[in-house]
C-alpha positions as CSV (number, residue, x, y, z in Angstrom):
1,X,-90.0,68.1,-135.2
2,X,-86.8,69.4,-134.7
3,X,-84.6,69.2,-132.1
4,X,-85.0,72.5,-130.3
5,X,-89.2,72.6,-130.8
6,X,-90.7,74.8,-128.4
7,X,-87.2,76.7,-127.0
8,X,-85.9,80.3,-126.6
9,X,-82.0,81.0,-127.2
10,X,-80.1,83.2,-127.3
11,X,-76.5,83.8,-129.3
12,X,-74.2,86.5,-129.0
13,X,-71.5,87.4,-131.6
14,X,-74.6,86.3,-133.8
15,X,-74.2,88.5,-136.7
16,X,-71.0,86.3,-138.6
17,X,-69.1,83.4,-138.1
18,X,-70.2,80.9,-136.3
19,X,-72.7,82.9,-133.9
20,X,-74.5,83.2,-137.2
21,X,-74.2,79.4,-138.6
22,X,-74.9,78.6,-135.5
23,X,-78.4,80.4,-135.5
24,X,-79.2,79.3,-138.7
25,X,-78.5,76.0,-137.4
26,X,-80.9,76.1,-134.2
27,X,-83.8,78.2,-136.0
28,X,-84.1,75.0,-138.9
29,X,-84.1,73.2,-135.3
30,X,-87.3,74.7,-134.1
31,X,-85.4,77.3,-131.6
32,X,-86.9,80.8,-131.6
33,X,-83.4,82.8,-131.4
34,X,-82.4,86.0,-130.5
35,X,-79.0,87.8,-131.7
36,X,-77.1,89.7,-130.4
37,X,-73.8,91.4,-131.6
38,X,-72.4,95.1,-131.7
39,X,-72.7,94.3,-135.2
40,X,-75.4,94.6,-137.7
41,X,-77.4,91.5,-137.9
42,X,-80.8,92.7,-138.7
43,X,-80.3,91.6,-142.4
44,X,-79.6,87.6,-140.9
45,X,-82.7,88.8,-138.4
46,X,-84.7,89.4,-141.7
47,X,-83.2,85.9,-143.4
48,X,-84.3,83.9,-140.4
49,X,-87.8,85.1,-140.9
50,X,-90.2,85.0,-137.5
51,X,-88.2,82.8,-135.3
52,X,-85.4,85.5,-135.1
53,X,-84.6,88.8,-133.8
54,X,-81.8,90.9,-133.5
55,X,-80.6,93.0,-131.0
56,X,-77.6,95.6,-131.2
57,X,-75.5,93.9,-127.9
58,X,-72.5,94.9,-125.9
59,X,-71.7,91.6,-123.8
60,X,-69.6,93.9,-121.4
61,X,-73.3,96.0,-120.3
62,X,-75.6,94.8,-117.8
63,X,-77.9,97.4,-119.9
64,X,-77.3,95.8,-122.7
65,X,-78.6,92.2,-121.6
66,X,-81.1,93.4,-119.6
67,X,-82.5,95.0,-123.0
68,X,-81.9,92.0,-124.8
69,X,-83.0,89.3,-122.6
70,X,-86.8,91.3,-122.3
71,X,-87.0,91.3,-126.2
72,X,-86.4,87.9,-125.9
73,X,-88.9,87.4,-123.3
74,X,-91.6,89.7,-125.0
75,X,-91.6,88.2,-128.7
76,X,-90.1,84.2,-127.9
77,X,-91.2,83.9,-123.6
78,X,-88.5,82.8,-121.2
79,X,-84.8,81.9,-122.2
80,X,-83.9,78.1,-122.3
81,X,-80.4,78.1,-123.7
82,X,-77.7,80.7,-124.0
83,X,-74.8,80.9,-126.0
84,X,-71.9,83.1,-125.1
85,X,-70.4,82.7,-128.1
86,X,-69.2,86.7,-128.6
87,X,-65.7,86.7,-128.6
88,X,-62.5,88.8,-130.0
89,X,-59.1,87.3,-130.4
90,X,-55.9,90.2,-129.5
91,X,-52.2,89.3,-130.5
92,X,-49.1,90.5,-128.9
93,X,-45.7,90.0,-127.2
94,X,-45.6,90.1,-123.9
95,X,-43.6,92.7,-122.8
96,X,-45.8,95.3,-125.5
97,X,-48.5,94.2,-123.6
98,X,-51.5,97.2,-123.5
99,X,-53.2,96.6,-120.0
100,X,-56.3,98.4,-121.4
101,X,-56.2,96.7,-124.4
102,X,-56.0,93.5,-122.2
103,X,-59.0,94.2,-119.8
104,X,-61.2,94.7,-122.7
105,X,-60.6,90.8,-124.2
106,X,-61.1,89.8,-120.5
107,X,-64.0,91.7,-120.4
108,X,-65.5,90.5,-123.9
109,X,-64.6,87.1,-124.1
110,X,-64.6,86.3,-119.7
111,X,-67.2,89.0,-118.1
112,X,-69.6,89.1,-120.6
113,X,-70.5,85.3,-120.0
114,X,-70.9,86.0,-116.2
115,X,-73.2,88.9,-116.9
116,X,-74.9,86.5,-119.4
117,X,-75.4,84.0,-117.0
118,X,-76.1,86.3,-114.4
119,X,-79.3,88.2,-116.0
120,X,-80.5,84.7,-118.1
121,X,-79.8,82.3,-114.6
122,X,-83.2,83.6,-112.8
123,X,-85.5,82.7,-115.5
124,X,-83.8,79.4,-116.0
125,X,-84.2,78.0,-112.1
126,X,-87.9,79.4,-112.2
127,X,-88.5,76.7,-115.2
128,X,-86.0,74.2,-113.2
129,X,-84.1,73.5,-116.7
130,X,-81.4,75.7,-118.9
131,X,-78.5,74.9,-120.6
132,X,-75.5,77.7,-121.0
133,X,-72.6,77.1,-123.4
134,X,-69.7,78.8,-123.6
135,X,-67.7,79.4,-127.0
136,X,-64.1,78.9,-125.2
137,X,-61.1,77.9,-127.7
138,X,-58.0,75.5,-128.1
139,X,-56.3,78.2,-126.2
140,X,-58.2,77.2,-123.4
141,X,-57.1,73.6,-123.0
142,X,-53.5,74.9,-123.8
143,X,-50.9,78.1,-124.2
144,X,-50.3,79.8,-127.5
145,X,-47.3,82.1,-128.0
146,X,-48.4,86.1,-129.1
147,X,-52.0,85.1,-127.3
148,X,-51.6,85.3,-123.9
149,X,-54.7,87.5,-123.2
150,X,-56.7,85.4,-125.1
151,X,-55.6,82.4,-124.1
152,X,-55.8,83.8,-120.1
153,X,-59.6,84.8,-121.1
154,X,-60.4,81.7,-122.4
155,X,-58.8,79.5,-119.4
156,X,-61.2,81.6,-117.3
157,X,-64.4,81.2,-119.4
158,X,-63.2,77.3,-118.8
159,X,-62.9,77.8,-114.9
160,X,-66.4,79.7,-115.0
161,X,-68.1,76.8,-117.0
162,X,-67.2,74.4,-113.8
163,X,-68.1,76.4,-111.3
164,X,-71.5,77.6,-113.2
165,X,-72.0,74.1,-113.5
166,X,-71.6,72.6,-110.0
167,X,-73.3,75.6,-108.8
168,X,-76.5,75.6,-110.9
169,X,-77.0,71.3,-111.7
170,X,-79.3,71.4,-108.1
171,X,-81.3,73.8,-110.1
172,X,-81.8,71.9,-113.4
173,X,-79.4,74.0,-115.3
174,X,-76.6,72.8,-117.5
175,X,-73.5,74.7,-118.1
176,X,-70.7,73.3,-121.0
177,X,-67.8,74.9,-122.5
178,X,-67.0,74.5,-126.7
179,X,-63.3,74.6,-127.8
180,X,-63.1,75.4,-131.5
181,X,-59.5,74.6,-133.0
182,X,-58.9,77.1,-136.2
183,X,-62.3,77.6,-138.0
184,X,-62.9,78.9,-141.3
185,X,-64.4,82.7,-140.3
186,X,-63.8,86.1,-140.4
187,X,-61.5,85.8,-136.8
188,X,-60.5,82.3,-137.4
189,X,-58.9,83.0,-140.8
190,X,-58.3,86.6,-140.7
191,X,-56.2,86.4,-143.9
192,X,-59.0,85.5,-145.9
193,X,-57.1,82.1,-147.3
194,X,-58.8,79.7,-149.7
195,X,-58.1,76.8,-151.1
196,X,-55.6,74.2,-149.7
197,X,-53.9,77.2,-148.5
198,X,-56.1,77.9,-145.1
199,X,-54.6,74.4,-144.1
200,X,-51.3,75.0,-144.0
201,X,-51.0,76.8,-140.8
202,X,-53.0,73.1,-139.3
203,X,-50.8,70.5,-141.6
204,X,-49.5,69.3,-137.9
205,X,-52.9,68.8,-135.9
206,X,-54.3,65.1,-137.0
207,X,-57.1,66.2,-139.2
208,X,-55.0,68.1,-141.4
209,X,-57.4,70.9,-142.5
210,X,-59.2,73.8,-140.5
211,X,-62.4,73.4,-139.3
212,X,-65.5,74.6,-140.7
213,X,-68.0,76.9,-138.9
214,X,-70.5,74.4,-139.2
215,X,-69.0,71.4,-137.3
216,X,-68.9,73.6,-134.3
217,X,-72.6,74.4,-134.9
218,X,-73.8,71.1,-134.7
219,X,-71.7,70.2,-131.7
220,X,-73.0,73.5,-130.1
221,X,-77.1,71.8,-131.2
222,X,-76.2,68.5,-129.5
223,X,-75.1,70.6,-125.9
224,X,-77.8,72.5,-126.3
225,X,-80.9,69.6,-126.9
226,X,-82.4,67.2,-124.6
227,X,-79.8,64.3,-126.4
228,X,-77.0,65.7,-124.1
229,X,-79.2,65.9,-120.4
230,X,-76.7,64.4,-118.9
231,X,-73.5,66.2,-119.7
232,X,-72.4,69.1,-117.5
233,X,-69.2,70.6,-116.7
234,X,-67.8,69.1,-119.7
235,X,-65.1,71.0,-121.9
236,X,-65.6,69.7,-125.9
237,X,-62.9,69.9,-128.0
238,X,-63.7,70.2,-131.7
239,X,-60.4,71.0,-132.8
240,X,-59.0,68.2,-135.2
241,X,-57.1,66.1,-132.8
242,X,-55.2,69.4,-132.1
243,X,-54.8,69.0,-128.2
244,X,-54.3,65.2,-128.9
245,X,-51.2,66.5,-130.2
246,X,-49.6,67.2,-133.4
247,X,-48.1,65.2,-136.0
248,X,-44.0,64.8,-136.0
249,X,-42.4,64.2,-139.2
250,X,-39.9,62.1,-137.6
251,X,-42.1,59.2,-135.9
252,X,-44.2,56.2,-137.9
253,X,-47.4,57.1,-139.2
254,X,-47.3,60.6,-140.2
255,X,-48.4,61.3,-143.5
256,X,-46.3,61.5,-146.5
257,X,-45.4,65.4,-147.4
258,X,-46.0,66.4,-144.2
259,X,-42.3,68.2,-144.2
260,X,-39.7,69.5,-141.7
């Protein structure tokens, strides 16, 4: 029996990355899961066999969820656990700053979690139980020069988590916040680096290495089962040791090599 027996989720930003290791995870768990993503993920839909459909999702629409929280309903019944995991990273200097270009990370990465939790929060107190997570960041525990959109967005999807969560615990609803350090995806590593070579940009955080898409899977599995029913309003860092701090050349007890 797996861990999720007998539960509806859903996942957006499901189609790659971690959204999609992430539903592979929960499906081999028992979940019945429902994707969502503006892009294609009928072929993982397909993969996943019964226990998955996809839906073509903008997080920003109140349409949109509306549509993809009744296919949900119709083919898996009501909605235990939601993961706002759809996110898009945007790099610049300040002072070339794009306000458009800004609101739209806000509203992908921030606002599409409160209409997520808006439209899925109903169902959820009618059963008395639910458990949201939010797919936050490292940049949400801490600053980043060249992000400061994303890192803004993902501050707020932290504040949102609290509040969500002190607001909806009377109602049997749990509400946690995930913060990957660098991960090994499409956004995470961009350039496509293999090898010992996606590790260099992370030779300072404690682990050394980047993460993988799985390790913030299976942390996303244990907030989402029955083994974490007492943990709300939590923020989980699965980042390395990267917001323990970094590794100075200089001091005892960093590793050989490490360099300037």
């Amino acid at each position: 029996m797996g861990r999720l027996s007998g539960k509806t989720a859903i996942i957006t930003g499901a189609a790659r990355g971690m959204g999609a290791v992430t539903a592979r995870l929960f499906v081999n768990e028992g979940a019945k899961v429902a994707l969502g993503d503006v892009l294609d993920g009928t072929a993982l839909a397909q993969e996943l066999g019964e226990n998955a459909l996809f839906c073509q999702h903008d997080v920003t629409s109140e349409a949109a969820w509306a549509d993809l929280i009744g296919q949900a309903n119709a083919r898996f019944g009501p909605v235990d656990i939601l993961v706002n995991n759809a996110g898009m990273v945007h790099f610049t200097a300040i002072e070339e700053l794009d306000p458009d270009e800004a609101r739209r990370v806000i509203d992908v990465n921030t606002i599409g979690a409160m209409i997520g939790a808006k439209h899925v929060v109903p169902q959820m107190v009618e059963a008395g139980k639910g458990v949201i997570i939010n797919i936050s960041s490292v940049d949400g525990l801490r600053g980043c020069n060249g992000l400061s959109v994303y890192t803004a967005s993902k501050w707020a999807l932290r504040g949102l988590t609290k509040s969500l969560a002190m607001e909806l615990a009377p109602r049997g609803i749990r509400v946690v916040s995930v913060h990957p350090g660098g991960v090994d995806t499409p956004m995470g590593n961009a350039r496509g680096l293999t090898g010992d070579e996606r590790n260099t940009t992370f030779k300072r955080v404690p682990m050394q290495r980047i993460g993988e898409p799985e390790e913030i899977a299976r942390t996303t599995l244990f907030l989402a089962s029955d083994d974490a029913s007492y943990i709300t309003g939590a923020e989980i860092a699965v980042d390395g040791g990267w917001t323990a701090g970094i590794l100075l050349n200089v001091l005892p007890g960093a590793p050989e090599g490490l360099g300037a």
